[in-house]
N, C-alpha and C positions, 0 to 999 in steps of 0.2 A: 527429665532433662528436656528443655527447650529446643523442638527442632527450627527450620527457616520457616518464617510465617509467611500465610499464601490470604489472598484478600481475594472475598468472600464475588467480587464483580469478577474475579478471572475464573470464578466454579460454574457462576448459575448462567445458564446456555452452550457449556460446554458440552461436545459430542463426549458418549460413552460408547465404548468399544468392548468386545472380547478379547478376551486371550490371543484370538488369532489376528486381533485388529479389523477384525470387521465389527460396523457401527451397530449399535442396538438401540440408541435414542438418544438423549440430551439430557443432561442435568438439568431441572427447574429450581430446583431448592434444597436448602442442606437443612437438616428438623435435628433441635437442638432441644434436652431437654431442661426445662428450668429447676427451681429447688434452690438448697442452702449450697450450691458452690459459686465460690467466690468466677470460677471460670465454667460455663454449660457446658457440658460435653455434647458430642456431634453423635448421635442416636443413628441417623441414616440420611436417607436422599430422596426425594421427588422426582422422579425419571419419567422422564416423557415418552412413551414408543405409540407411535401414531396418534390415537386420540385420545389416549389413556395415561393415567399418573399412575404408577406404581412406585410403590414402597421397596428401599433396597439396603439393608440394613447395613451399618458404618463398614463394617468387618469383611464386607463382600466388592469394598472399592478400595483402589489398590494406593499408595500415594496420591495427595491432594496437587505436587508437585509436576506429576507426569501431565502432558500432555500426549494426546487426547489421555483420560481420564480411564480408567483402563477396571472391569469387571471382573470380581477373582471367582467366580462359582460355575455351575451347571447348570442350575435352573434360578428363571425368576419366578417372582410369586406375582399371578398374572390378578390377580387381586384388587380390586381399586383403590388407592391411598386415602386411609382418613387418618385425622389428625386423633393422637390419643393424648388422657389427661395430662396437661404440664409440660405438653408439648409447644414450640413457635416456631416458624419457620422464616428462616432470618432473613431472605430477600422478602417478601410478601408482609411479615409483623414488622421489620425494622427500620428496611432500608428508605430512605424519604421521610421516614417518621422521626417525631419527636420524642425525645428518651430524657430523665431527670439523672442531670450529673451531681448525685449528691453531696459530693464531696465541696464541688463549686455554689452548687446551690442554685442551679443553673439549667435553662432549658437547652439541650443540643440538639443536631438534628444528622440520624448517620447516613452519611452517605458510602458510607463502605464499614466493612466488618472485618475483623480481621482473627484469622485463626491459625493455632499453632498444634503441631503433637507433642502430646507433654505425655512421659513415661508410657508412648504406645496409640494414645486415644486423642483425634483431634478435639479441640477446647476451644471456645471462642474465648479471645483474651484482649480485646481491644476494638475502641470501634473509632471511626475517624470522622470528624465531623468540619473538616474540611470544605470550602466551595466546590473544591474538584478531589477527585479520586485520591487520595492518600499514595505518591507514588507509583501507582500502579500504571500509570500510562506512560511512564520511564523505565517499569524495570518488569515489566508482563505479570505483576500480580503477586512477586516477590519482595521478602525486604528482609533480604540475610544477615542485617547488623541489628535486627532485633529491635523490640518493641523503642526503648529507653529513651532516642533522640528521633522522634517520627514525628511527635506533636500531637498523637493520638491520645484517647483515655483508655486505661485500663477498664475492661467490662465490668470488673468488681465495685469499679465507682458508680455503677451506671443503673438505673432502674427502667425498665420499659413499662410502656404503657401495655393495657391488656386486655382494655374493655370490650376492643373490635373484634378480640381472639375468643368467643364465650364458650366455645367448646373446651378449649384449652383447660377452663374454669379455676385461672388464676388471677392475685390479688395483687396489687401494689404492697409489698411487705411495710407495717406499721415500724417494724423495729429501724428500717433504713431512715425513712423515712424521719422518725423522732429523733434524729442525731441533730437536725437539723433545728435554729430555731422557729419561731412562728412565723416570723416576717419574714423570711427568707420560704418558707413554705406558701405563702399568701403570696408572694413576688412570684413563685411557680405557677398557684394558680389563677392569676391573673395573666400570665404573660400564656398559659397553654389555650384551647381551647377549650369550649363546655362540658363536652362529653369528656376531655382529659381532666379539665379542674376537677369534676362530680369524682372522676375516680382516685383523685389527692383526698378530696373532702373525705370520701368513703373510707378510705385505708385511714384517716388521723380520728376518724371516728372511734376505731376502738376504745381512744383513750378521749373519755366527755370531755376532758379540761382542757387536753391540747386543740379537740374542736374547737372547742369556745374560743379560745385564745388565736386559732388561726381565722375565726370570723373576726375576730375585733382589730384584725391586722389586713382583712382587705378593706379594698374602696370600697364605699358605701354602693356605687351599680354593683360589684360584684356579690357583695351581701344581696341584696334584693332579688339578683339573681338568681341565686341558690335558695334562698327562704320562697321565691316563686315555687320552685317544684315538691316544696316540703308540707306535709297538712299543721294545722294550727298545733298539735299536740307535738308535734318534729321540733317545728320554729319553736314552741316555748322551751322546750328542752335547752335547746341553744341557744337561748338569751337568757337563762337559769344561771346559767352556768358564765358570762360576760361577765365586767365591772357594770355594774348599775348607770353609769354615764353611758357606756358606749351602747345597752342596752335598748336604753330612750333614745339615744339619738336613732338608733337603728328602727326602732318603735314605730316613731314619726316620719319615717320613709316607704312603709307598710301600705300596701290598700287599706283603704279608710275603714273597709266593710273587715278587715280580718286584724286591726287593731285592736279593739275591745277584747273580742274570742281570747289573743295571746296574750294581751295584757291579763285578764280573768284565769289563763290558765299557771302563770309565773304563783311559783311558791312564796308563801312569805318569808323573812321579810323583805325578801326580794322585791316583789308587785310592791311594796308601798315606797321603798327606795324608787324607786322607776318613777311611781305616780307622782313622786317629791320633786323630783328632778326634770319631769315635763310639766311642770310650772313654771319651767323659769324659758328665759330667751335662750334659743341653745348658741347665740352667740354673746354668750355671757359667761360671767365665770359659775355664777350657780348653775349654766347650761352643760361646765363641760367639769364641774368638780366629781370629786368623788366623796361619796360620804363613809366610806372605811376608811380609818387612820387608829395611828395607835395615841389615848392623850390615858394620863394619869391625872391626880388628884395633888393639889397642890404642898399637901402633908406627906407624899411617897418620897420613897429612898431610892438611888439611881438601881439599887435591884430587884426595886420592884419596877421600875420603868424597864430594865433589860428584859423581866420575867414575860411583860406583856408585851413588847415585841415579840419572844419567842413563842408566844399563844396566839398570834394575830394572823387572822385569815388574810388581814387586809394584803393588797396588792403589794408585791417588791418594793415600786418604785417609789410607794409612800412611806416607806420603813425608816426612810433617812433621819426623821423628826419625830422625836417625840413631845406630841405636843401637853403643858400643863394648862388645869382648868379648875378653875372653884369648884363649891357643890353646887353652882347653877349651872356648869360647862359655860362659864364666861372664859376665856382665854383669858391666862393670865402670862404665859411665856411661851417658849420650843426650846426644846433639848438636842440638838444633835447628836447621832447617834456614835459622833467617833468622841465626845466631851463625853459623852458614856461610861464608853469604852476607860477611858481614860482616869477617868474618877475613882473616889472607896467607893465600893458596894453601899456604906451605913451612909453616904451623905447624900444631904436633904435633894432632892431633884432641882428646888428651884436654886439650890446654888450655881446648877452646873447651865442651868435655862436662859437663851439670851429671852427680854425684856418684851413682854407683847407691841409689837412697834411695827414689825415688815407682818402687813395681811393686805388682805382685800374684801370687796363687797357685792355680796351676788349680782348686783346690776351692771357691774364693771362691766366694759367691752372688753375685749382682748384685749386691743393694743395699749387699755392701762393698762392690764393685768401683767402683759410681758415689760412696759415697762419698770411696776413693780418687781417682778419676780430678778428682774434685769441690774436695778438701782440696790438692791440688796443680796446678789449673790444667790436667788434661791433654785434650788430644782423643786421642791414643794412650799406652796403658800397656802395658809391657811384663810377660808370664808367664814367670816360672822357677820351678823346682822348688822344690820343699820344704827342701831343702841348699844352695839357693842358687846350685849347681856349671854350672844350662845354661838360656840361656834356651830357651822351647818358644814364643811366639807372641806376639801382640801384640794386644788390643781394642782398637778405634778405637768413639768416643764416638758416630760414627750406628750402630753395630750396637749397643748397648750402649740407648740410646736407644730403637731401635725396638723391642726387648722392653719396654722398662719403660711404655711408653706403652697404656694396654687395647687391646684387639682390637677392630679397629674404625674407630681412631680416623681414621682420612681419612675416612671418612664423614659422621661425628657433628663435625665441624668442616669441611666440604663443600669436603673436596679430592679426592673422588673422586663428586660427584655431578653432575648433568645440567646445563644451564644452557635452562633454559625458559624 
């Protein structure tokens, strides 16, 4: 049962006392340990008595509500406090610092902490990321009507950083962290700073794909950033694993001296999709297509065009069309993928195909390419050659998009800023 919640600015500098009310030193810190609870539980206390920090275990201080603060034992353990594994101490790791509100997707910054006794054991259960004190300079550090209309986050939503704590020798947990999408992960770490980003980068590591995928979702300084402190064999890893457009683009923003290296170390046929696609203008559509899509042969049945979307590595947002093509891969129509849906299985694909007509031409600039894509409704347009004779790749309307948009622009419309 939820007792009255006491905020964590009305603990730390508090006198502690004896039993008999005489003083014995000052709270410094209350040590919470982390783990799989949705709320930390309060481990102990940093007690200051002259020029020493002692350790003073939860169970030997008496209500968080008394003032002064009141010592229930005999003896202390004159000991000097260190920090043990999985431990943080919530004025010192949190307070001032930036914490990932996952749930928002969101950088906050707590300025108070807020903790309750839940069946016996204080918990930290909320942090406040207010300009000013969460109530506390109204009500002494009290808030009797409970967490629900305060304005605070619940701590369960809340990830701290950890990298400053290394003793501690805790991780940004993967599993929180993947609830989130990429871009919303990329908007974190571009809005934190270095040493915070490295440690988002770190924790999405586990999983290669959603790496790759949260590299092709920052700004191009923030890629570079991070490929700076990585060796060539790191970086190819993680361009392995990209769309082949975003790869090259990213390629070509490389020291010149360390391009070769990771181009030479990318798997095939990765490395020659890459090398394809830095031939061309990257402000063009062969600059910014991609060359995974799903096409069929002009003799298939809409179930074998279903069959090969559900085999296709290629990206989501190309899945929309399925495109048909001779036996030279000349274009001959697109299938969308809800006339598919919609069709028999046994009928011929190019009945259900509108008519090769809405495409584009590697040398297009953008702004024909959005007009086209614009003039016919597309989120994906197909590139062929100049003869018409092969298709070479496909844009999809958010790559196409995110160049036309300034540099910048998550910012300057606050999707990649703080929430204070």
């Amino acid at each position: 049962m939820l007792s009255n919640i006491v905020n964590l600015s009305g603990i730390v500098k508090s006198p502690l006392v004896d039993e008999a009310g005489d003083r014995i030193g000052r709270i410094e810190d209350v040590v919470v340990r982390l783990g799989d609870y949705p709320h930390p539980p309060v481990v102990g206390y940093v007690v200051r008595i002259g020029t020493r920090d002692l350790f003073v275990p939860a169970e030997k201080i008496g209500s968080l509500e008394d003032r002064p603060l009141v010592f229930q034992g005999k003896r202390l353990d004159l000991r000097q406090f260190e920090r043990r594994e999985g431990e943080i101490l919530l004025s010192k790791d949190l307070l001032a610092r930036h914490l990932i509100n996952f749930v928002g997707g969101r950088l906050i910054r707590a300025n108070d902490v807020l903790l309750a006794k839940v069946d016996g054991i204080y918990e930290v259960v909320a942090v406040d990321p207010g300009r000013r004190p969460l109530m506390q300079r109204l009500v002494r550090g009290r808030l009797s009507e409970g967490v629900s209309r305060s304005g605070v986050i619940d701590f369960a939503s809340i990830i701290p950083f950890v990298s400053h704590v290394p003793s501690a020798k805790l991780r940004i947990p993967y599993r929180k962290l993947s609830r989130l999408h990429p871009a919303q992960i990329a908007d974190l770490v571009e809005a934190a700073s270095h040493d915070e980003g490295e440690e988002i980068i770190e924790a999405v590591g586990e999983d290669l794909e959603l790496e790759a995928d949260v590299f092709e979702e920052l700004d191009m300084e923030h890629q570079i950033e991070f490929l700076e402190s990585r060796t060539d064999p790191e970086a190819a890893r993680i361009l392995a694993r990209m769309a082949p457009d975003d790869a090259a683009d990213l390629i070509t923003e490389i020291e010149q001296e360390r391009r070769l290296p990771i181009l030479d170390l990318l798997p095939e046929p990765q490395q020659q999709k890459v090398r394809n696609l830095l031939s061309y203008n990257p402000e063009t559509a062969g600059g910014i297509m991609s060359p995974d899509y799903v096409s069929v042969r002009q003799d298939a049945t809409v179930a074998v065009a279903l069959d090969a979307i559900k085999a296709s590595t290629a990206p989501t947002e190309t899945l929309n069309v399925v495109f048909v093509v001779n036996e030279h891969d000349a274009l001959i129509g697109a299938a969308p993928i809800a006339r598919l849906v919609r069709a028999s299985l046994d009928e011929p694909v190019v009945e259900v195909s509108k008519s090769e007509s809405a495409h584009v031409h590697a040398n297009w600039d953008l702004n024909r390419v959005a007009r086209q894509m614009s003039d016919f409704n597309l989120t994906v347009v197909p590139v062929v050659d100049d003869e018409h004779n092969r298709m070479l790749g496909v844009v999809t309307i958010d790559d196409l998009i995110e160049l036309l948009l300034p540099q910048g622009w998550r910012r300057e419309f606050g999707m990649a800023t703080n929430e204070e």
